[in-house]
PLY file of the C-alpha trace (Angstrom):
ply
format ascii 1.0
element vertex 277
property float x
property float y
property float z
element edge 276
property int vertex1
property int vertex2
end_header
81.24 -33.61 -4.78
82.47 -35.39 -1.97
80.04 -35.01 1.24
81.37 -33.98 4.84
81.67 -36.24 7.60
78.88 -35.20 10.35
77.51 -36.79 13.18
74.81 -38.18 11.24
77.10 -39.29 8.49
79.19 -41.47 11.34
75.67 -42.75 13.04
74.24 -43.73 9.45
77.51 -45.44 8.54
78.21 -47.54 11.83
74.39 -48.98 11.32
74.39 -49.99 7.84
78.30 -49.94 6.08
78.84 -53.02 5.29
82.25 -54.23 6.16
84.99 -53.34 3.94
82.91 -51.01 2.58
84.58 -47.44 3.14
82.77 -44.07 3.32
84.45 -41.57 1.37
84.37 -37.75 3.15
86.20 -34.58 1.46
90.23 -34.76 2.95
89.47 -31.10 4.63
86.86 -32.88 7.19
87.70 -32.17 10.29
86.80 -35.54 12.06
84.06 -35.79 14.51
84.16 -37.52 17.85
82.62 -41.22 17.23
80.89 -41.29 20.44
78.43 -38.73 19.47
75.57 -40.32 17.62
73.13 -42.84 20.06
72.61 -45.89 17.12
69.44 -47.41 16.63
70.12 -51.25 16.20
68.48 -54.35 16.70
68.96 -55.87 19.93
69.27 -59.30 20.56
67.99 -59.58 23.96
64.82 -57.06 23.78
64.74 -58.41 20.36
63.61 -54.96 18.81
65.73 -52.13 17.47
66.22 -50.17 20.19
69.03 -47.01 20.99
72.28 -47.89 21.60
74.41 -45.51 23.60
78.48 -45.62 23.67
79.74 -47.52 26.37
82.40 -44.52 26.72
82.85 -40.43 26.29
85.70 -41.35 23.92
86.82 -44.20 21.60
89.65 -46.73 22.39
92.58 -46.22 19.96
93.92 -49.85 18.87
96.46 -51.20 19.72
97.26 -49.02 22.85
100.00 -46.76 22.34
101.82 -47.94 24.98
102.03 -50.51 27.26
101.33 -47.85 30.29
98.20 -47.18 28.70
95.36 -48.65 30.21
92.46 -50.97 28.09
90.35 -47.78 29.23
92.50 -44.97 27.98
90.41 -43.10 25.60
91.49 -40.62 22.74
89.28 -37.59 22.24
88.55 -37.97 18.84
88.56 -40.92 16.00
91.56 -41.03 15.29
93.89 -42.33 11.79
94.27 -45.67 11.90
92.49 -48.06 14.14
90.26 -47.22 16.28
87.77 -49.81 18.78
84.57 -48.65 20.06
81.06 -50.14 21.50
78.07 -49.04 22.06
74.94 -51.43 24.86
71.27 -51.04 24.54
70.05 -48.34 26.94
66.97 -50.71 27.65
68.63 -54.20 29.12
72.19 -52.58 29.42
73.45 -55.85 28.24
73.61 -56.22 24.64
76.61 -54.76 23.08
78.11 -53.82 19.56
81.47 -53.44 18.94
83.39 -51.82 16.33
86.61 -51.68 14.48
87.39 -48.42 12.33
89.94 -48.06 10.13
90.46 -44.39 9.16
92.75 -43.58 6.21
93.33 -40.14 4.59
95.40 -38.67 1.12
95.38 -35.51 -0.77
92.17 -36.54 -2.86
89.58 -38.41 -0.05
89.40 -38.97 3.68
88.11 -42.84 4.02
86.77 -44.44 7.06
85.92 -48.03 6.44
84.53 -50.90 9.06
86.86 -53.61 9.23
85.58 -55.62 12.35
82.25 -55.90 13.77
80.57 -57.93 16.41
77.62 -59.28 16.73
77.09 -59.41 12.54
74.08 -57.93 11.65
71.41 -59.78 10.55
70.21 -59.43 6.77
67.42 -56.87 6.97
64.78 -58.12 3.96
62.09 -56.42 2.68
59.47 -57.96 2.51
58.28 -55.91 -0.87
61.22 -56.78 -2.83
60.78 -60.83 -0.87
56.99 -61.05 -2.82
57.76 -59.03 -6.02
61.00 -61.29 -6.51
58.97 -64.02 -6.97
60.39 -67.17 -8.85
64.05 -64.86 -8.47
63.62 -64.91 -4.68
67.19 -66.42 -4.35
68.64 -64.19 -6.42
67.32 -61.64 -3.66
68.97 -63.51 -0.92
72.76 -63.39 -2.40
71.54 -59.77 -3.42
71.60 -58.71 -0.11
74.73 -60.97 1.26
76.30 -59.68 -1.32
75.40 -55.93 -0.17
75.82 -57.25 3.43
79.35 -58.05 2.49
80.77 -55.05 0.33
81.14 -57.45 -2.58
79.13 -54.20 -4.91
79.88 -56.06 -8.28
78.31 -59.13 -7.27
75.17 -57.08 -5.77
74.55 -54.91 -8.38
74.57 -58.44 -10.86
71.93 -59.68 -8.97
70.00 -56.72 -8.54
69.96 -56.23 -11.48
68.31 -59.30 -12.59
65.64 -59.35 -10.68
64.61 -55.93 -11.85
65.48 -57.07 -15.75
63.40 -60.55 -14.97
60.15 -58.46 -13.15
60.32 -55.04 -14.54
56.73 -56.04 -16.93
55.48 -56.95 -13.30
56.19 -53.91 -11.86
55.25 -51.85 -15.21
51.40 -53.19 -14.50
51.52 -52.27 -11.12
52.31 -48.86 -12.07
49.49 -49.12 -14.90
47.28 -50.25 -12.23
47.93 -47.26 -9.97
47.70 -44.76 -12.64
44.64 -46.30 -13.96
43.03 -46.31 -10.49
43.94 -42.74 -10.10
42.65 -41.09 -12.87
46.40 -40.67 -14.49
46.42 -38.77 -17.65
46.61 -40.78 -20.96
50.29 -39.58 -21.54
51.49 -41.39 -18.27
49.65 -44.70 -19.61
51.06 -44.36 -22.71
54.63 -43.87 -21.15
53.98 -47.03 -19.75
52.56 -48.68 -22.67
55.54 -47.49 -24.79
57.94 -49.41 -22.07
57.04 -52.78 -23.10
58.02 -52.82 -26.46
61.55 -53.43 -27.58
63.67 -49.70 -27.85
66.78 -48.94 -27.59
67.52 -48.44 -23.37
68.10 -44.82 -24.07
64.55 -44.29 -25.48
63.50 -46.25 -22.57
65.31 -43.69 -20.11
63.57 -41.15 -21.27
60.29 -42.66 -21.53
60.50 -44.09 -17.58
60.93 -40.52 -16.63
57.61 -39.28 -18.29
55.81 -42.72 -17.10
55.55 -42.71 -13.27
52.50 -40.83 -11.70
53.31 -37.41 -9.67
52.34 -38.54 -6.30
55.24 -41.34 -7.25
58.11 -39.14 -7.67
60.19 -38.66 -4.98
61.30 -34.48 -4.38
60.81 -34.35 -7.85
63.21 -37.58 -9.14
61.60 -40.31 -10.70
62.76 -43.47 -8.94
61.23 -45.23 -12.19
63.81 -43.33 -14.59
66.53 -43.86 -11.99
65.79 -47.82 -12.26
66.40 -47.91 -16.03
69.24 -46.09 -16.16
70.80 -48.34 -13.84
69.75 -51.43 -16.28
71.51 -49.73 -18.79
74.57 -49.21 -17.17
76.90 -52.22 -17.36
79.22 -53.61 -14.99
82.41 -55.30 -17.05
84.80 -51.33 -16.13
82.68 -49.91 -12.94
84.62 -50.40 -10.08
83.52 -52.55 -7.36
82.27 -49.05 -4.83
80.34 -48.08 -7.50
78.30 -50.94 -8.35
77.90 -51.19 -4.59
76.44 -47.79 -4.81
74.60 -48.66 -8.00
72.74 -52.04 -5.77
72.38 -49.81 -3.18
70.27 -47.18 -5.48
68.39 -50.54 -7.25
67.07 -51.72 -3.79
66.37 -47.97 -2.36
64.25 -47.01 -5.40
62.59 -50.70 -5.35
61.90 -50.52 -2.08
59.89 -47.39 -2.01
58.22 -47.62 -5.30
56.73 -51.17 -4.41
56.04 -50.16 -0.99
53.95 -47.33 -2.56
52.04 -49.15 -5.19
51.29 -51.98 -2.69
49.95 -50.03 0.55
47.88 -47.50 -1.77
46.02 -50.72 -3.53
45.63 -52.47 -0.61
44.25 -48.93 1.45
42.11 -47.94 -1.47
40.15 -51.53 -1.56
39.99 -51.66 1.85
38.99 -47.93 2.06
36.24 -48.76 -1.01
34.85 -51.97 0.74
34.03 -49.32 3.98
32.15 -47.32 1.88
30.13 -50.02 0.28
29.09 -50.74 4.09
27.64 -47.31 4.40
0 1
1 2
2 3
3 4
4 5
5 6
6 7
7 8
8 9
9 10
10 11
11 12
12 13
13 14
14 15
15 16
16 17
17 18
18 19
19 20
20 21
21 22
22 23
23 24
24 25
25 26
26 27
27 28
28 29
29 30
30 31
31 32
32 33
33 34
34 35
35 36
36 37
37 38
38 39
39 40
40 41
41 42
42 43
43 44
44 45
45 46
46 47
47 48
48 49
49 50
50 51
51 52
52 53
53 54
54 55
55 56
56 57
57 58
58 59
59 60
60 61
61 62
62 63
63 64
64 65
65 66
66 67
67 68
68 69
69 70
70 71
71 72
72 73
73 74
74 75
75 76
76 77
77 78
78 79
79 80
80 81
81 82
82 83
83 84
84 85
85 86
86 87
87 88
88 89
89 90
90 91
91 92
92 93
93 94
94 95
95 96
96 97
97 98
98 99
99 100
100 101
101 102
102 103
103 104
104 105
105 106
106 107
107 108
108 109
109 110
110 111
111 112
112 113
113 114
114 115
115 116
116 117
117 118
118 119
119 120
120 121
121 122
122 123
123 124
124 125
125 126
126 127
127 128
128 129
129 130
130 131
131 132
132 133
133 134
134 135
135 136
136 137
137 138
138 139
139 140
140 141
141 142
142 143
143 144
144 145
145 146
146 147
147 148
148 149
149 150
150 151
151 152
152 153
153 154
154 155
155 156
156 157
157 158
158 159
159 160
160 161
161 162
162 163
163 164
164 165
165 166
166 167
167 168
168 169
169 170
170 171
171 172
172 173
173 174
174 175
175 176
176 177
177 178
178 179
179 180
180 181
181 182
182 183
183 184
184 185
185 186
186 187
187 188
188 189
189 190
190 191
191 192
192 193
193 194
194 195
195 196
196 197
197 198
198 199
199 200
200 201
201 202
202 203
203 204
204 205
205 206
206 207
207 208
208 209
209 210
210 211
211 212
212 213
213 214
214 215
215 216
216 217
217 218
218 219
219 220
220 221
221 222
222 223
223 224
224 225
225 226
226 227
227 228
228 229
229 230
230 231
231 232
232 233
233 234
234 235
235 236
236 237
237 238
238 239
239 240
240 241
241 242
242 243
243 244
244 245
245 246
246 247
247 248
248 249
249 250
250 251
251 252
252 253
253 254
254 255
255 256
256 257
257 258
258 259
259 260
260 261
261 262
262 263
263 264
264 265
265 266
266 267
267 268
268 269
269 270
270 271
271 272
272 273
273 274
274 275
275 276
């Protein structure tokens, strides 16, 4: 089901849509006024994210229609086409982003895709996936200029084998954490069962019986979601969808080894208070 374009939807996809990376909306949307959301981006002369207001009640349409139209003639909505906007940091008033939106719609999908964008963002790593990358930890920087860049196939390849090269690494972590907590013996065993060689489907299966509860995330195992995606190959998906696919690699990464690492490192530091007492 195709999801409707919303305020937040237009605020989430000018931060992080890569360019040439289109947002697909349902063709009934009725289009939202761009100006709306205040973005939260990283500003390069406070040199923290800060909000980011637009610089105008209404977006520029580009070109101008005419040539009696003035550079500040605004349009009241975001309009089909091209459309400029900018938003400056509400701190200094001096750093600005600007924008170039190209909106296209057909019977089946309304798509709004960035096709210009100044400054570039910088790469935003994370510094879980950085350590538990390890010997891959190039493969982790064209991962994310790959993502940066809307080239999903790409992405998703190197995503991908980072988690295939690690995934025994991240397996123990788990078996740590479980261990630590007290985990029943069917969630170790899940785990245990993992490492040997099975077909991927078993392993699906498994991954989603094998993650501790306090793990899961509003009920979806992130762990299950990870090998599906290694099972899922890339030689027919089309290039969106392995972006999406990278995308859903790095999100479930992301929290999973954020988890396991601030837990372990608040439970020994937690542990060595108590032995002071």
């Amino acid at each position: 089901m195709l999801k409707s374009l919303t305020e937040q939807e237009i605020k989430s996809f000018l931060e992080s849509n890569s360019l040439y990376s289109p947002a697909v909306f349902s063709p009934k949307t009725q289009l939202t006024k761009i100006d709306t959301p205040q973005l939260d981006l990283l500003c390069t002369k406070c040199k923290i994210f800060r909000p980011f207001n637009s610089d105008s009640p209404k977006p520029v349409k580009y070109p101008p229609i005419t040539p009696l139209l003035s550079p500040g003639h605004r349009h009241p909505e975001l309009e089909f086409g091209l459309t400029y906007c900018s938003f400056t940091c509400v701190t200094c008033n001096e750093c600005q982003y600007k924008f170039m939106i190209n909106v296209t719609k057909n019977e089946a999908t309304l798509k709004i895709e960035k096709v210009g964008q100044y400054p570039k963002f910088k790469l935003q790593r994370n510094k879980y996936i950085e350590k538990f990358s390890g010997k891959d930890i190039d493969y982790y920087e064209k991962a994310i200029a790959c993502e940066a860049n809307g080239y999903g196939i790409a992405a998703f390849a190197y995503f991908r084998r980072i988690l295939e090269s690690n995934i025994e690494t991240l397996l123990e972590m788990i078996n740590d954490e479980a261990t630590a907590t007290g985990q029943p013996s069917t969630v170790v065993d899940a785990l245990n069962e993992l490492k040997k060689d099975s077909p991927m489907s078993s392993k699906i299966e498994i991954a989603n019986n094998a993650l501790p509860p306090h793990l899961l995330i509003n009920g979806i195992n992130p762990l299950g979601k990870l090998y599906k995606v290694l099972s899922e190959g890339v030689h027919k998906t089309p290039d969106e969808q392995c972006l999406e696919l990278a995308h859903q690699i790095k999100d479930c990464l992301q929290y999973l080894l954020a988890e396991l690492s601030d837990r372990k490192t608040n439970r020994v530091s937690y542990a060595a208070r108590l032995g002071k007492l």
